[in-house]
C-alpha positions in Angstrom: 24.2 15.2 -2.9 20.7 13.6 -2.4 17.7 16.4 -1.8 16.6 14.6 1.7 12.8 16.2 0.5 13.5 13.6 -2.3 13.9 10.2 0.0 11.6 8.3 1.3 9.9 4.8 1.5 7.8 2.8 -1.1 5.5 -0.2 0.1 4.7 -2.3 -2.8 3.9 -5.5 -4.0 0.6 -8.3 -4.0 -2.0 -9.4 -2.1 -4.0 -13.1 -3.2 -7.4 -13.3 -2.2 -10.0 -16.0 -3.1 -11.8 -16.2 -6.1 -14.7 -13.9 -6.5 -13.0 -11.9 -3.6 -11.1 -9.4 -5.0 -13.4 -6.6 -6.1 -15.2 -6.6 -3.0 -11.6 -6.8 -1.1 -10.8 -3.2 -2.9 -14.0 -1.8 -2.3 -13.8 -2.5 1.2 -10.7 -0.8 1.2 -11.8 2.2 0.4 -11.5 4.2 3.9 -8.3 2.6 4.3 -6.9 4.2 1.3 -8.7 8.1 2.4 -7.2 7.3 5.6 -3.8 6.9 4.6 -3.6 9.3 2.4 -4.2 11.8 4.7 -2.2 10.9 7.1 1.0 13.2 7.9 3.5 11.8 5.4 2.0 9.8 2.9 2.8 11.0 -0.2 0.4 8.0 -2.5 -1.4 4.9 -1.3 -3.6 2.9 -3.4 -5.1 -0.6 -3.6 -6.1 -1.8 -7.1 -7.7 -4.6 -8.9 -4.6 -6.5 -11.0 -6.6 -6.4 -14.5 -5.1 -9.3 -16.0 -5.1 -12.0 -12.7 -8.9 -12.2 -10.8 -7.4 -12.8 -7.2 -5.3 -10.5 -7.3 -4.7 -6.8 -5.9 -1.8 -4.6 -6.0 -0.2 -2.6 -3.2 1.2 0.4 -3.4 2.2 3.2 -0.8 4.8 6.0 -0.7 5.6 7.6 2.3 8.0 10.9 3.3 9.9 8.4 6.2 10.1 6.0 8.1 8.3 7.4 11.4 5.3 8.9 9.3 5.3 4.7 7.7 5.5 3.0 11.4 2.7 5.6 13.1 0.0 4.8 9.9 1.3 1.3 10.0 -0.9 0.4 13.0 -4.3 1.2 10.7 -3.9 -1.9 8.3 -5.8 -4.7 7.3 -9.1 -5.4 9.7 -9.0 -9.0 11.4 -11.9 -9.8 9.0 -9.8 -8.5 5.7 -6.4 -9.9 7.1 -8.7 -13.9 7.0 -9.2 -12.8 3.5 -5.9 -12.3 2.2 -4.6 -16.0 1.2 -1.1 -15.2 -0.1 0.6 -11.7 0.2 4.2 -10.7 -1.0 5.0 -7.1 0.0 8.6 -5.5 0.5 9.5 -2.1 1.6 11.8 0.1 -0.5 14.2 2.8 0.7 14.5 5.2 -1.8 17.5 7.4 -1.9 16.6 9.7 -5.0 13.7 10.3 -6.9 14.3 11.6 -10.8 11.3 12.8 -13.4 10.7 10.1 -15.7 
């Protein structure tokens, strides 16, 4: 039987900005990333420079459900960062179990 503490939601994938964009993208994500992270039921959140590929940043967020996801959801990308993004693929993962590596 699954631990329901154990389940939860991931958020991951890429976001594509322009070249020359990318580091300033992250940095201006910074309160974002406080923000989330202390919301009630995030359990990680980050937004990182991909070190190999200049334009690109990785997405990454793990929350406790689905109601905690959907009521932090409405904080996302500004207008002015959302005109910066110029190719995104993010999915949402339902996690059923989690085991120690």
């Amino acid at each position: 039987m699954t631990d329901p503490a154990q389940t939860g939601l991931i958020v991951s994938g890429w976001l594509r900005v322009a070249a020359g964009e990318r580091d300033q993208y992250v940095t201006d994500s910074a309160e974002v990333v406080r923000a989330a992270r202390a919301a009630p039921g995030c359990l990680d959140f980050a937004i990182a420079a991909d070190v190999v590929d200049t334009e690109r940043i990785t997405i990454y967020e793990r929350w406790t459900d689905e109601p905690s996801l959907l009521a932090f959801r409405g904080s996302g990308p500004s207008d002015e960062q959302q005109t910066r993004i110029v190719a995104a693929e993010v999915q949402r993962y339902v996690i059923s179990s989690v085991e120690p590596a």
